[in-house]
C-alpha positions as CSV (number, residue, x, y, z in Angstrom):
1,X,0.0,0.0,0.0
2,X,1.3,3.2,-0.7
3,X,1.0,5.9,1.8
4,X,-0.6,9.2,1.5
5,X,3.0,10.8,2.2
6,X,3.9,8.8,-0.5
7,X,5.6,6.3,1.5
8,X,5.5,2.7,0.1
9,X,4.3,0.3,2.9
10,X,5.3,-3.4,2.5
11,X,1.8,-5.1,2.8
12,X,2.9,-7.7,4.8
13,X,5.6,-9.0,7.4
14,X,6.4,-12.0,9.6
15,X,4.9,-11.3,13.3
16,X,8.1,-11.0,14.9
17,X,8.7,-8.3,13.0
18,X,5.4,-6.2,14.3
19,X,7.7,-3.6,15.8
20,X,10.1,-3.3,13.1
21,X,10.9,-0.7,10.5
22,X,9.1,-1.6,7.5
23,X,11.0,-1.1,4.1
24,X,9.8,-2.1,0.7
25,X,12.4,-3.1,-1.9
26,X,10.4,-5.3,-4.6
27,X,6.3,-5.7,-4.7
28,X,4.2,-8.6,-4.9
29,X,5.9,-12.6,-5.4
30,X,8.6,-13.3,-8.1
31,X,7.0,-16.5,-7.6
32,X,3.2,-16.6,-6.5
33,X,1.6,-19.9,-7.8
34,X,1.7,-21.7,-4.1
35,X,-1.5,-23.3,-3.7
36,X,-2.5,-22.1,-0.5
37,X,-1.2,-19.1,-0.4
38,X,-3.3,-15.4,-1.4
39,X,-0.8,-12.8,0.3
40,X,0.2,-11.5,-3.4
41,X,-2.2,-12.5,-5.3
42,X,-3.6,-9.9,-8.3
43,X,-0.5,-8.0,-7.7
44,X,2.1,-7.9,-10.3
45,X,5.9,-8.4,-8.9
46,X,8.6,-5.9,-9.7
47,X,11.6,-4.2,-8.2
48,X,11.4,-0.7,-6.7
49,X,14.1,1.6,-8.4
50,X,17.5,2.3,-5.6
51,X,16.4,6.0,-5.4
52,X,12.7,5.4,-4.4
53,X,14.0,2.5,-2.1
54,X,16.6,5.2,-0.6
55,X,13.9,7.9,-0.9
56,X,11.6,5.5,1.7
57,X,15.1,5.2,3.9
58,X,15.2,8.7,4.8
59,X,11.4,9.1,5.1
60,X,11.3,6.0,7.7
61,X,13.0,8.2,10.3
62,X,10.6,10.2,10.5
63,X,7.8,7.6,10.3
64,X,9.2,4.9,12.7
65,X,11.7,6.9,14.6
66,X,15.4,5.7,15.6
67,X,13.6,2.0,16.1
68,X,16.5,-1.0,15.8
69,X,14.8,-3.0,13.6
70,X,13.8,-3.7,10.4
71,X,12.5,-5.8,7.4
72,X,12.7,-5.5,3.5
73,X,9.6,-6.7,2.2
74,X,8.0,-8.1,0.4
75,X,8.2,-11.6,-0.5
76,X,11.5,-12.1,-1.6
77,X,14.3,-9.3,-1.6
78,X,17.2,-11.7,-2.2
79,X,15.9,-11.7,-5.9
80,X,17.4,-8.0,-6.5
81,X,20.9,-7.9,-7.9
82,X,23.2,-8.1,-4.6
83,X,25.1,-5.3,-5.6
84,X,22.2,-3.0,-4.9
85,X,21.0,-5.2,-2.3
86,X,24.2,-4.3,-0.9
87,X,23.8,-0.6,-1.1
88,X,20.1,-0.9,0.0
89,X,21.6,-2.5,3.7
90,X,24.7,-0.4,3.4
91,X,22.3,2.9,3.1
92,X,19.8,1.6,5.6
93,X,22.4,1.5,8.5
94,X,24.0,5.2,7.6
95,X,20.4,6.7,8.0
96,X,20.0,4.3,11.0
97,X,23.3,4.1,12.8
98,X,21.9,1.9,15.5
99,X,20.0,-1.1,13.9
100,X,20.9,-4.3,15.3
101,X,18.6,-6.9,13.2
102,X,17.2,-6.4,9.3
103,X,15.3,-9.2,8.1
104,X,13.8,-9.9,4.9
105,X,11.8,-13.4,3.6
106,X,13.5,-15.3,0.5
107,X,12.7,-17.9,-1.2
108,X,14.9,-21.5,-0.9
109,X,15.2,-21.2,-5.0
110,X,16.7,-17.8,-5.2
111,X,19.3,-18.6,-1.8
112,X,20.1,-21.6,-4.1
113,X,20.8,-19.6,-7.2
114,X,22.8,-16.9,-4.7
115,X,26.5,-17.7,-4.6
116,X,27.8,-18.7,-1.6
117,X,30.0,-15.3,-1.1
118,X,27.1,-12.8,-1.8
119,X,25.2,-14.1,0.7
120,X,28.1,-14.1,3.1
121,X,28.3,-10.2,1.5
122,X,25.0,-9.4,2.3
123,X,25.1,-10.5,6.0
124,X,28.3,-8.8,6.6
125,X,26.3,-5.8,5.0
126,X,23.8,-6.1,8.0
127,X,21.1,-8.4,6.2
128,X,21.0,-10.6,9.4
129,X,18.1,-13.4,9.1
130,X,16.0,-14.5,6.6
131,X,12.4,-16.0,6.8
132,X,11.8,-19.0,4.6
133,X,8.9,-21.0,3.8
134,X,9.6,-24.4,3.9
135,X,6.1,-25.9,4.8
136,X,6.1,-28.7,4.1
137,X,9.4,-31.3,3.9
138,X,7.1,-33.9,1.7
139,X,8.0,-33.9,-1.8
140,X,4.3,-35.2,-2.6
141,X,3.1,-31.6,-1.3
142,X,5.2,-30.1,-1.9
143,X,4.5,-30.5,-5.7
144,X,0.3,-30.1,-4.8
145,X,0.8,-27.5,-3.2
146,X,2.5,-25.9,-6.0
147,X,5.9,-24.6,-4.5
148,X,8.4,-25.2,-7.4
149,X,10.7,-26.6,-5.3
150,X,11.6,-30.1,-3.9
151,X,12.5,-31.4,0.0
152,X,16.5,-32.0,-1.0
153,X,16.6,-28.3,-2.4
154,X,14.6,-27.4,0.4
155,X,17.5,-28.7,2.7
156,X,20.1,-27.3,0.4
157,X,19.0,-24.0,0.7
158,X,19.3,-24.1,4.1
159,X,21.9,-25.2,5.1
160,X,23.7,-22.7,2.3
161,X,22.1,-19.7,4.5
162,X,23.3,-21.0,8.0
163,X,26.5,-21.6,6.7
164,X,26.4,-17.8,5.2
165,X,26.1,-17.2,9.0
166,X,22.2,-16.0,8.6
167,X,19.7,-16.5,11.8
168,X,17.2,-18.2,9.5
169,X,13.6,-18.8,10.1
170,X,11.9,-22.2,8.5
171,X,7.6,-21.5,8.4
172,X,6.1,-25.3,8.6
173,X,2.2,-24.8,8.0
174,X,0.5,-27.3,10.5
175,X,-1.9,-29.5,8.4
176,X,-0.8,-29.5,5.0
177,X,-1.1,-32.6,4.5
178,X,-4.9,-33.1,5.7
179,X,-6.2,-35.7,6.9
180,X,-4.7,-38.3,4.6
181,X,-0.9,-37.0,4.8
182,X,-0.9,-35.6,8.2
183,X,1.9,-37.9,9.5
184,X,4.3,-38.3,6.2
185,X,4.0,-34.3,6.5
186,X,5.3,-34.4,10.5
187,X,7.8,-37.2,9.2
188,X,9.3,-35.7,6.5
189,X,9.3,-31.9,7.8
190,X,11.0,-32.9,10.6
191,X,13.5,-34.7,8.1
192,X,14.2,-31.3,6.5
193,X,14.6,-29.5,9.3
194,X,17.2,-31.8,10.9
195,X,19.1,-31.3,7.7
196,X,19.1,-27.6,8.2
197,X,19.1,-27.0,12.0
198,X,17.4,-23.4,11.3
199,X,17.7,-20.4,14.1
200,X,13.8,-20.6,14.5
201,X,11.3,-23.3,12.8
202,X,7.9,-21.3,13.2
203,X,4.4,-23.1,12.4
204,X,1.2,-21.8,11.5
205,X,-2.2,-23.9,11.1
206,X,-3.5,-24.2,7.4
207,X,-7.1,-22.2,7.1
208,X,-7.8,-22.7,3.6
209,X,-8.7,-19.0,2.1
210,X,-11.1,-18.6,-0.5
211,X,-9.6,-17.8,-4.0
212,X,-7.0,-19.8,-3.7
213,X,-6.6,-23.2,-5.4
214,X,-6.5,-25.2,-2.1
215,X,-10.1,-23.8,-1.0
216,X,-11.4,-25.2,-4.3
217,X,-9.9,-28.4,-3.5
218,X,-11.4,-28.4,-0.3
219,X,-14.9,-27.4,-1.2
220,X,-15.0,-30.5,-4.0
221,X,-14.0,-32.8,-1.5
222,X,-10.6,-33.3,-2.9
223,X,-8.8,-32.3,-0.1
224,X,-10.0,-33.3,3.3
225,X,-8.7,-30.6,6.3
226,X,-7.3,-31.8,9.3
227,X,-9.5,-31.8,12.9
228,X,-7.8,-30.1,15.8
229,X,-6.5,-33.4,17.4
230,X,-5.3,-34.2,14.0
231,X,-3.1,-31.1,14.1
232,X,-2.1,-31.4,17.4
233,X,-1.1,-35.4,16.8
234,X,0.8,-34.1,14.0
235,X,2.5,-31.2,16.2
236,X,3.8,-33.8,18.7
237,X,5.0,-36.0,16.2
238,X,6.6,-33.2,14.2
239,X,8.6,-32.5,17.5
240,X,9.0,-36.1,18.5
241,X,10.9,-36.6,15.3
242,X,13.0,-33.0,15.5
243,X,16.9,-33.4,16.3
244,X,17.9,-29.7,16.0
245,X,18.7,-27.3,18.6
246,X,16.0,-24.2,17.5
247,X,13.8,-22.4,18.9
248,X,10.8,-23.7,17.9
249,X,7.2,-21.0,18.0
250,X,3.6,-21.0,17.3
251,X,3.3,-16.9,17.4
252,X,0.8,-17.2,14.9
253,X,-3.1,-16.3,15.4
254,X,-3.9,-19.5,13.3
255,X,-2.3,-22.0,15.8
256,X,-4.4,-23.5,18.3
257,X,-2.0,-23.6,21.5
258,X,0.7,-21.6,21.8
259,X,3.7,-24.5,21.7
260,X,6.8,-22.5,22.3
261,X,10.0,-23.8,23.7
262,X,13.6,-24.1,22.5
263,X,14.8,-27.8,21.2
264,X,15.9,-29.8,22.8
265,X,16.1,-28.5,26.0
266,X,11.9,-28.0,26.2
267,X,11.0,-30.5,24.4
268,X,9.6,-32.8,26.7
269,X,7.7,-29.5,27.9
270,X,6.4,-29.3,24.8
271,X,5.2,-32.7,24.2
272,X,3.9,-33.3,27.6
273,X,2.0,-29.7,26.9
274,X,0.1,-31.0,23.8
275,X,-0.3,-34.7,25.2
276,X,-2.3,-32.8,28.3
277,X,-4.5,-31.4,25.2
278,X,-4.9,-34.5,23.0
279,X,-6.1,-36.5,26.2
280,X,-8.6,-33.7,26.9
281,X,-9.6,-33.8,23.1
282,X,-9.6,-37.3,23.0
283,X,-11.8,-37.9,26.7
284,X,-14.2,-34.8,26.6
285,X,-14.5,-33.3,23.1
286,X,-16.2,-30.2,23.8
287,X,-14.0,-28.9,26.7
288,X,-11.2,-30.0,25.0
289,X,-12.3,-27.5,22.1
290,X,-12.7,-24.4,24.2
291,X,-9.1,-24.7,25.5
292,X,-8.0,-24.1,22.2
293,X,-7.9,-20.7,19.7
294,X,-11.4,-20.1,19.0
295,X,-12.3,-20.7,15.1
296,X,-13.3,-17.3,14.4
297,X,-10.2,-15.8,15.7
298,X,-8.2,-18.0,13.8
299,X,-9.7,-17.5,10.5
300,X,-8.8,-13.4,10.9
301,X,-5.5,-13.9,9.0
């Protein structure tokens, strides 16, 4: 959205980053064919030129104030030509001397295509974690769900961006795989992310949006979504089969108990937490249900 003052708002950003300064470098999805997904949808992508993304730099102090964060939106900034990602960071942190964390999503495909020694450039230039939608580490969904990538690549990129020295965040949406796939999804996810050992792995709980090709699916019966204590049996496995030492957070609105711990340490916290919640589920349906995120706030996404 862009402001009355002419500023040019990113439309959206991760919910850590709710206090952040919010800079937009490229619009819409380079990408935007995931099957579940409507953030960018009916919005054509393209890169902002340097001096309007420059412009927006200066402007931001007087929007946000001296604040120490901030993210490059929107969906995927690694896509610009590092050399002027480079003089985007370099710029940011003259105009804000005192930033300590800029964040930005990516996609796995373009950190894949980034040479190893960009990357490494750009988080020397202050570009300090990335947000990354995995998902899903199931190949099979990975293709229905349209994401143009596969699991190996998935792990690939990864890797490539902790090794770059990046704090990386890995999104897992909780019940992709419906009730049919719900524990290959845990299985394999969990697969992934022990290949990567990522900073943060963050989950959110599918709510299929109308428009998108998933809700179709969904309203003919193709795709069946997953109950609560199907979600939650796939959370525990999901953590029953993690090896990685992350922090691992449901600071989503979709989720229907806030699971949040760091692995391994918590992680018998975590699953004695949700086993408390499938017994309830299980034993007494309907108080099980209002110990959980009430539907209607969860569909406010």
């Amino acid at each position: 959205m862009v402001s009355g003052l002419g500023y040019d708002f990113p439309p959206f950003r991760p919910p850590s980053e709710a206090e952040s300064i919010l800079l937009r470098a490229t619009r819409g999805c380079p990408w935007n064919k995931c099957a579940f997904c409507v953030m960018y949808k009916g919005m054509r992508f393209s890169r902002r030129p340097l001096e309007d993304i420059k412009r927006d730099i200066v402007a931001a102090r007087g929007i946000f104030g001296l604040r120490p964060t901030m993210f490059i939106g929107d969906s995927n900034s690694l896509v610009m030509k590092t050399e002027e990602l480079l003089d985007v960071l370099r710029f940011a942190r003259e105009v804000f001397p005192g930033l300590r964390r800029i964040t930005s999503y990516a996609r796995a495909k373009t950190i894949l295509r980034k040479p190893l020694e960009d990357l490494v450039a750009l988080r020397e230039a202050g570009l300090t974690r990335l947000h990354v939608g995995l998902e899903t580490g199931d190949d099979h969904l990975l293709k229905y769900m349209c994401k143009g990538i596969t699991a190996s690549e998935m792990a690939e990129a990864g890797r490539k961006a902790m090794e770059a020295g990046f704090e990386l965040t890995e999104y897992v949406i909780l019940g992709l795989g419906g009730k049919d796939r719900w524990e290959r999804h845990a299985s394999e996810t969990a697969n992934v992310l022990n290949k990567i050992n990522p900073t943060f792995i963050r989950v959110r709980t599918l709510v299929p949006i109308p428009g998108t090709p998933l809700h179709e699916r969904v309203v003919s019966g193709e795709f069946k979504v997953s109950s609560p204590l199907e979600v939650l049996k796939e959370t525990r496995l999901l953590i029953e089969r993690l090896k990685v030492s992350s922090w691992f957070l449901s600071d989503h609105v979709s989720n229907y108990l806030p699971v949040n711990g760091k692995l391994p340490d918590e992680k018998e916290d975590l699953l004695n937490f949700l086993g408390i919640h499938i017994d309830i589920l299980e034993s007494d349906p309907e108080l099980g249900r209002t110990l959980l995120q009430p539907e209607h706030l969860r569909q406010r996404l």
